[in-house]
N, C-alpha and C positions, 0 to 999 in steps of 0.2 A: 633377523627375519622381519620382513615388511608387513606392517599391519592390513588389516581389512580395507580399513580406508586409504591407507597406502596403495594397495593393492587396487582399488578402485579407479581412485586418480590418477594412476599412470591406466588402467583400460582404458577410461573416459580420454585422455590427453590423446590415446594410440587412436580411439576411433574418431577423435576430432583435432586432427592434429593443424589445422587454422585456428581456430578458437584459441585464441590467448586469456580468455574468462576464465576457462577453469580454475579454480582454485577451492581449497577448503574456507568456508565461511562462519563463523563462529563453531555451531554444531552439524554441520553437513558441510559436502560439495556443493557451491553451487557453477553454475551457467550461463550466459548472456547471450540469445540468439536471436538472429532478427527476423521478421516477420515470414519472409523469404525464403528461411531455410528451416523454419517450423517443423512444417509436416518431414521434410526429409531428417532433421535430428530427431525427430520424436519415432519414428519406423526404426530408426536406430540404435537407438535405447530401448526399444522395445521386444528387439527382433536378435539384436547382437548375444547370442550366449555370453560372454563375457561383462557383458552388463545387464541384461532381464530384466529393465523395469520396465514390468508389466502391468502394476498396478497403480493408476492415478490414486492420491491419497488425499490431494485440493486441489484446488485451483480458485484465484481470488482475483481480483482487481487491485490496482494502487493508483488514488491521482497525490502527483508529486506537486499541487499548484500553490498550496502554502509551505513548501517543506523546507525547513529551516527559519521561518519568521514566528515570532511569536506574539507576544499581548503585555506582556510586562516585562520592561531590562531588569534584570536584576542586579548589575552592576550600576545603573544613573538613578531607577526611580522608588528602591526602595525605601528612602527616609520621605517620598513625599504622599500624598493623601492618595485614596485608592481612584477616584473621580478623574484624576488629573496623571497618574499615570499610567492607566489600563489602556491599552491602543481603542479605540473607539470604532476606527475603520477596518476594523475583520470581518472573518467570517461570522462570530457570534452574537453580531450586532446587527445580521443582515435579515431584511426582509423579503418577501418575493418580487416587491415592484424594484429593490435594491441593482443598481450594477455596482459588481466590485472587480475594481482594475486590480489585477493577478500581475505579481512579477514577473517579470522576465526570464526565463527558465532557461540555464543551459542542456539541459538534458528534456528528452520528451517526458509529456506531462502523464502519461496515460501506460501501464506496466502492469501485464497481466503475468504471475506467478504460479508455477507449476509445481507442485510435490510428489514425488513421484517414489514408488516403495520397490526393490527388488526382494524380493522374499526366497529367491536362490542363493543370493548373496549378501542378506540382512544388512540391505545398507541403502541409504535414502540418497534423492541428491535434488536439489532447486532450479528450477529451469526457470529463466525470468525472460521475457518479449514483450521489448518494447513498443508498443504502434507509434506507427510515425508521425500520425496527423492527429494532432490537437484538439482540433476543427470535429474531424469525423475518425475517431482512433478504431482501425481495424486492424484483424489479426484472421490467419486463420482458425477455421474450428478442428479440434484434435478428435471429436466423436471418431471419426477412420480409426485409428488409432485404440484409442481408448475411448468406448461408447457408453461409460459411465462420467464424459465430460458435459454430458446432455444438459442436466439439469444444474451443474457449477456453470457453465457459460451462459444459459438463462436466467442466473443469478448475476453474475458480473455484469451483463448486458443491462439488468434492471435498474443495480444501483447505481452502476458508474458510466453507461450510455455506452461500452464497447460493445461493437460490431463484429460478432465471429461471421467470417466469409465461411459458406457452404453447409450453416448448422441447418437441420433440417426442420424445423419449432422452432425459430428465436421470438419469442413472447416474452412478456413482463412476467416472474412468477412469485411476486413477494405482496409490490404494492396492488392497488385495487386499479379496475379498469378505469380508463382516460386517466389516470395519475399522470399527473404534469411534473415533466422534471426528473432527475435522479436523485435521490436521495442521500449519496454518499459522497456526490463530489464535494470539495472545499468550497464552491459556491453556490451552494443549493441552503438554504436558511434553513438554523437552527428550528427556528418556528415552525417549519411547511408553510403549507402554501391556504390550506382548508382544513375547518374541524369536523365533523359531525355529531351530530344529537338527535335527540326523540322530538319529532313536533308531534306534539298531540292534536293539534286541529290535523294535522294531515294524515295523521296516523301511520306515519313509516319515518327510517332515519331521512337526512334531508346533511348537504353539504353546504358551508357558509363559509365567507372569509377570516381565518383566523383571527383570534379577540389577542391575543398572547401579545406580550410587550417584549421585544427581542432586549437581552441587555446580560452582558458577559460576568456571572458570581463567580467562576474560576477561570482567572485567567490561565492560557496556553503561557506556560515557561519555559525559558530552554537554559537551564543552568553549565555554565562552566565548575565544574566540579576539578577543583585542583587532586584529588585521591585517583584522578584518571590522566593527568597532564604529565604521562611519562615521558615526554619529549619537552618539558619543558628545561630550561638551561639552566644553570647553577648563574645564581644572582635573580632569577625572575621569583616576582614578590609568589604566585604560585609555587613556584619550588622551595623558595627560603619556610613559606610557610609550613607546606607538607612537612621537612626536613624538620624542620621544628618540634610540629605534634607528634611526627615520630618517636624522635628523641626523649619527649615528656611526654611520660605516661597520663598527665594531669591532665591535658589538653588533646 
């Protein structure tokens, strides 16, 4: 007998039967749709008996512009002093007058993420849309749809500068007015941009250029952890190792 989620992923595969995305992803299905076919997969999911999601549960932003670089190897620079191996030109070192030259990305940089609940058929499934443009990343807005995405795509829009086409509000609803910047991309400074405080000669708060001295206490790591290197070959110093510690309880 085919499970629930079984059951699902072949609906999902039946009502999208181009989409080669579907697949289960750790703890749900997820999706990969493009900006284009948005609004018509999401009426679809919505509307299809067979699938009912009908209840948006998030929706978030992701910029992919540091993704997979980090701040210390842990493979070359762990025996040497922290000064002289901590990447110095990231994100956590950056100021507002800062440019930082961003990789090369094969994938777009800008991925707005849908959660989405069927509660006919107690079962979740991830819708991810890519924007295409970098530069200026839009998508449309799912409010049609689901008009509880009102205040999630005023949220994404604020921190990570996506543009939902056709939302009826898109305003900032986090930071304060004239806030310069997004606050969540990979290159918007750790610091900000301005502090505030009490002048008392003036007698109200007053905005000033940050005093804060940018400089990275944890660095970003990205460990090779051989306990997940299942693909590694019999002979590589990762596997000889695992095989090892397994073997001896001691280690």
């Amino acid at each position: 007998m085919a499970t629930r989620a079984q059951t699902m992923l072949q609906a999902l595969q039946g009502a999208f039967p181009d989409n080669d995305s579907i697949a289960p992803s750790l703890d749900l299905i997820q999706m990969e749709v493009a900006p284009e076919q948005l609004i018509e997969v999401a009426k679809e999911l919505h509307d299809n008996p067979a699938l009912s999601f009908r209840q948006l549960s998030d929706l978030c932003g992701v910029d992919y512009a540091t993704y997979g670089c980090d701040e210390w190897a842990t493979d070359t620079e762990s025996m040497a002093s922290y000064s002289r191996a901590v990447n110095t030109a990231s994100t956590g070192s950056l100021t507002f007058s800062d440019g930082l030259e961003l990789p090369v990305l094969d994938r777009p940089r800008f991925v707005v993420v849908y959660h989405l609940l069927s509660l006919d058929h107690n079962m979740r499934v991830r819708v991810r849309c890519a924007a295409g443009d970098d530069a200026m990343p839009v998508v449309p807005s799912v409010i049609p749809v689901w008009n509880n995405a009102d205040w999630y795509e005023r949220e994404a829009f604020d921190l990570y500068g996506i543009l939902f086409d056709g939302h009826p509000d898109l305003r900032r609803i986090l930071t304060d007015y004239g806030f310069i910047g997004h606050p969540f991309r990979k290159d918007f400074p750790l610091i900000g941009n301005v502090e505030m405080r009490y002048d008392s000669v003036k007698e109200r708060v007053v905005y000033q250029p940050v005093s804060i001295e940018p400089r990275v206490l944890v660095p970003r790591v990205i460990r090779d952890d051989s306990r997940y290197l299942v693909d590694a070959a019999p002979g590589d110093s990762a596997s000889d190792s695992a095989s090892e510690s397994a073997s001896d309880p001691k280690k």
